[in-house]
C-alpha positions, -999 to 999 in steps of 0.1 A, spaced: -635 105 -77 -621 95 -46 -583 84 -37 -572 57 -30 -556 50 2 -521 65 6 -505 30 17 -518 14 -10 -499 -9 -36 -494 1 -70 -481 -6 -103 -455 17 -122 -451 0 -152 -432 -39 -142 -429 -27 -108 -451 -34 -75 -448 -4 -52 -461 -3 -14 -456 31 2 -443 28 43 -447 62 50 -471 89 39 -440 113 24 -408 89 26 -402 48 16 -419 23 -3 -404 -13 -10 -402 -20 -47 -409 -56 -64 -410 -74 -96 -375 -72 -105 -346 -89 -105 -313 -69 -94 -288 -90 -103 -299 -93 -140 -295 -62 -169 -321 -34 -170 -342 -24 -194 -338 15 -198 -372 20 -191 -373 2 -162 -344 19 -149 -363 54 -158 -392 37 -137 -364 29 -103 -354 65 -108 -386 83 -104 -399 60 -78 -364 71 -60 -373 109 -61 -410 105 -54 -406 85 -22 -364 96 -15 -357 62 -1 -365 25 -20 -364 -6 -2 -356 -41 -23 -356 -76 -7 -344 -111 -16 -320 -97 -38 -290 -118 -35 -269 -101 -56 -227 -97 -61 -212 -62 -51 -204 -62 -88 -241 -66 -96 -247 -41 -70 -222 -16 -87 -237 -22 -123 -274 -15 -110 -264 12 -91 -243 32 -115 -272 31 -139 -282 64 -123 -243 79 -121 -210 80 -122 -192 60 -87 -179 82 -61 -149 70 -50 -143 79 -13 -111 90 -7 -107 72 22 -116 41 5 -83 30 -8 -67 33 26 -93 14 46 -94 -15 19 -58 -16 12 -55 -20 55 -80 -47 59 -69 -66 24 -99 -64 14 -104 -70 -29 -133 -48 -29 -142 -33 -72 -137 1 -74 -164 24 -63 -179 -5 -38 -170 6 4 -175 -18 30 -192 -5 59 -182 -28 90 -179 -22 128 -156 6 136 -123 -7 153 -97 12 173 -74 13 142 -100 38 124 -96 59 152 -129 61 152 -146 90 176 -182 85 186 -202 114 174 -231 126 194 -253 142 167 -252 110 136 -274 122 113 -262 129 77 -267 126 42 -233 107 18 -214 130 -2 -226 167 15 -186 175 20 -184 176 -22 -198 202 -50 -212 193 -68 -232 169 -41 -238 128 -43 -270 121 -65 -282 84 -49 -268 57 -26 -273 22 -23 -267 0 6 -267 -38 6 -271 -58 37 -239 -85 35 -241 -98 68 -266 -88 92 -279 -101 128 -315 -114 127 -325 -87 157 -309 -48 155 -288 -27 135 -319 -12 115 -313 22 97 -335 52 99 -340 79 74 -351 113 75 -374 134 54 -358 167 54 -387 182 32 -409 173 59 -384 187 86 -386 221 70 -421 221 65 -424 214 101 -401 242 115 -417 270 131 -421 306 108 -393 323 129 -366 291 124 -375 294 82 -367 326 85 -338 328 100 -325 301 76 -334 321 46 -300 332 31 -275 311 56 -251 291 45 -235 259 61 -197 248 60 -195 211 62 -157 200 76 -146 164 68 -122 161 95 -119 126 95 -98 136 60 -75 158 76 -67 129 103 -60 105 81 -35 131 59 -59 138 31 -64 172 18 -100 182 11 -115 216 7 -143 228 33 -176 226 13 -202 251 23 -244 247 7 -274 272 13 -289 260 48 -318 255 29 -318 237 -8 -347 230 -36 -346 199 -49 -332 203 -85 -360 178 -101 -390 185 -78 -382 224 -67 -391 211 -29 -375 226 0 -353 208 19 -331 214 51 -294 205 39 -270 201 70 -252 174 76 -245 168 114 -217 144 112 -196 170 93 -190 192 120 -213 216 104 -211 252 111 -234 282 100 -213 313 82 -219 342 92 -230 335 127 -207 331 162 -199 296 173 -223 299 204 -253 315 176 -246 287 157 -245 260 176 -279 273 193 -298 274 157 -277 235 146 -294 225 182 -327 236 172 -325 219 141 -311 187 154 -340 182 176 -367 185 150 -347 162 131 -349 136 156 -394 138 153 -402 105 145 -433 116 123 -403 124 101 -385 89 99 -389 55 81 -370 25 99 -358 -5 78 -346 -33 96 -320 -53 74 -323 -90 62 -296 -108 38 -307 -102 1 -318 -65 14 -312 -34 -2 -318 4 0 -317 27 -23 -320 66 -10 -317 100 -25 -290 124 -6 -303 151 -20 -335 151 5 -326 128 32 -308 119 63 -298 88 79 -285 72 106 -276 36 118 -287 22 149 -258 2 168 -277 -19 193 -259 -51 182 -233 -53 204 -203 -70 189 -219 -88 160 -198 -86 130 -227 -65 111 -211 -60 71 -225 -38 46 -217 -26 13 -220 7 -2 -219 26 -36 -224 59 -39 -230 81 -68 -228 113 -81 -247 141 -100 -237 180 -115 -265 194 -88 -248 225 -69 -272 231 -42 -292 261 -46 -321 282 -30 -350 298 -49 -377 308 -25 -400 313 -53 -397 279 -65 -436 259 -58 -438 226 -46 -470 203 -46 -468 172 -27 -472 137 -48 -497 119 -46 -488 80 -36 
């Protein structure tokens, strides 16, 4: 019997699904956000969330506490610890669990970072389960995000980087913490993770948390982190969603990256973000199999 074509719509019970990428994305409609889900059709978001790792709603024009409600359905809030002191400063009355992301300004002491690619919560153990990210106030041209398919990233390395990998571990530093006067732990995962629900392999460094590899001296390191980087950066790996009002994504940390794209200029772009959690320790099986979903 033959397939159909990987980018075609389909139905998962109430839900229309088109795939945008052959391994990472689809957009997801027939539902309505800001009303209460049905358990099962929560069970339905979910799964769609760990087959394609990143879900893309539109025209949802829902409240931050409508966004909080849908997205807590799948975990507990993470509250960022620098939340309180950001909101507090900007007087923002923002619900518990809900971060705005705006423009960086010289009070955040904000540093540029030349490698911006990460996943939300990698600085924690256990590691954040899902976030979700809804366009506030966008411009109608730029500020698009881009995400990453780290399973596809790994099964594109060459033999000699996988092996190297096998067994490394990788401290992630939140220094912005430490600047800021809050004390956090450094956090180190296996270089290489399975996903806990689909045993996939999956790169797991996080580039904006001044990752180093244990073991290995800084100029080793950095070498292997620069090897990494740049297969990273393959565009066969990436999905690109350009933001309209009423947009919202949905990704799993577990088994992406992202990054932002700030070609706005001085816009005053506004998102808002929830993140949440899960009791997943990373962890590395090799002998763990992994078959590929079909769309």
């Amino acid at each position: 019997m033959a397939t159909a074509p990987i980018f075609s719509p389909y139905q998962q019970g109430e839900l229309t699904v088109t795939p945008v990428q052959p391994t990472l994305g689809a957009e997801i409609s027939g539902v309505d956000l800001s009303q209460p889900l049905e358990q099962p059709v929560v069970d339905e978001i979910r799964a769609l969330l760990v087959k394609h790792k990143v879900i893309f709603f539109r025209d949802q024009h829902i409240t931050r506490e409508q966004q909080l409600a849908f997205t807590t359905r799948f975990g507990p809030p993470v509250i960022h610890p620098l939340q309180q002191l950001r909101e507090k400063r900007r007087q923002q009355d923002l619900p518990e669990g809900v971060h705005a992301i705006v423009p960086p300004s010289k009070e955040d002491d904000y540093v540029e970072k030349t490698r911006t690619w990460h996943a939300d919560g990698s600085w924690t153990s256990p590691i954040a389960f899902a976030t979700s990210l809804r366009a506030v106030h966008v411009p109608d041209v730029g500020g698009d995000t881009i995400f990453a398919d780290t399973g596809s990233i790994y099964r594109a390395l060459p033999d000699r980087l996988k092996a190297r990998l096998e067994g490394l571990f990788i401290a992630h530093e939140y220094k912005d913490l430490y600047r800021k006067g809050v004390a956090h732990p450094i956090i180190a995962h296996p270089a290489v993770i399975n996903h806990p629900e689909t045993d996939e392999d999956l790169l797991f460094v996080d580039f904006i948390m001044f990752p180093t590899i244990i073991g290995l001296d800084r100029a080793e390191g950095e070498a292997l982190l620069t090897e990494l980087y740049e297969e990273v950066q393959r565009p066969e790996h990436h999905v690109r969603f350009h933001w309209k009002e009423g947009s919202i994504a949905v990704w799993d940390n577990r088994s992406t990256l992202h990054t932002a794209i700030r070609d706005y200029g001085d816009f005053p772009r506004v998102m808002e973000r929830v993140v949440v959690g899960s009791d997943y320790v990373p962890f590395r099986d090799p002998a763990r199999r992994f078959t590929l979903p079909a769309a």
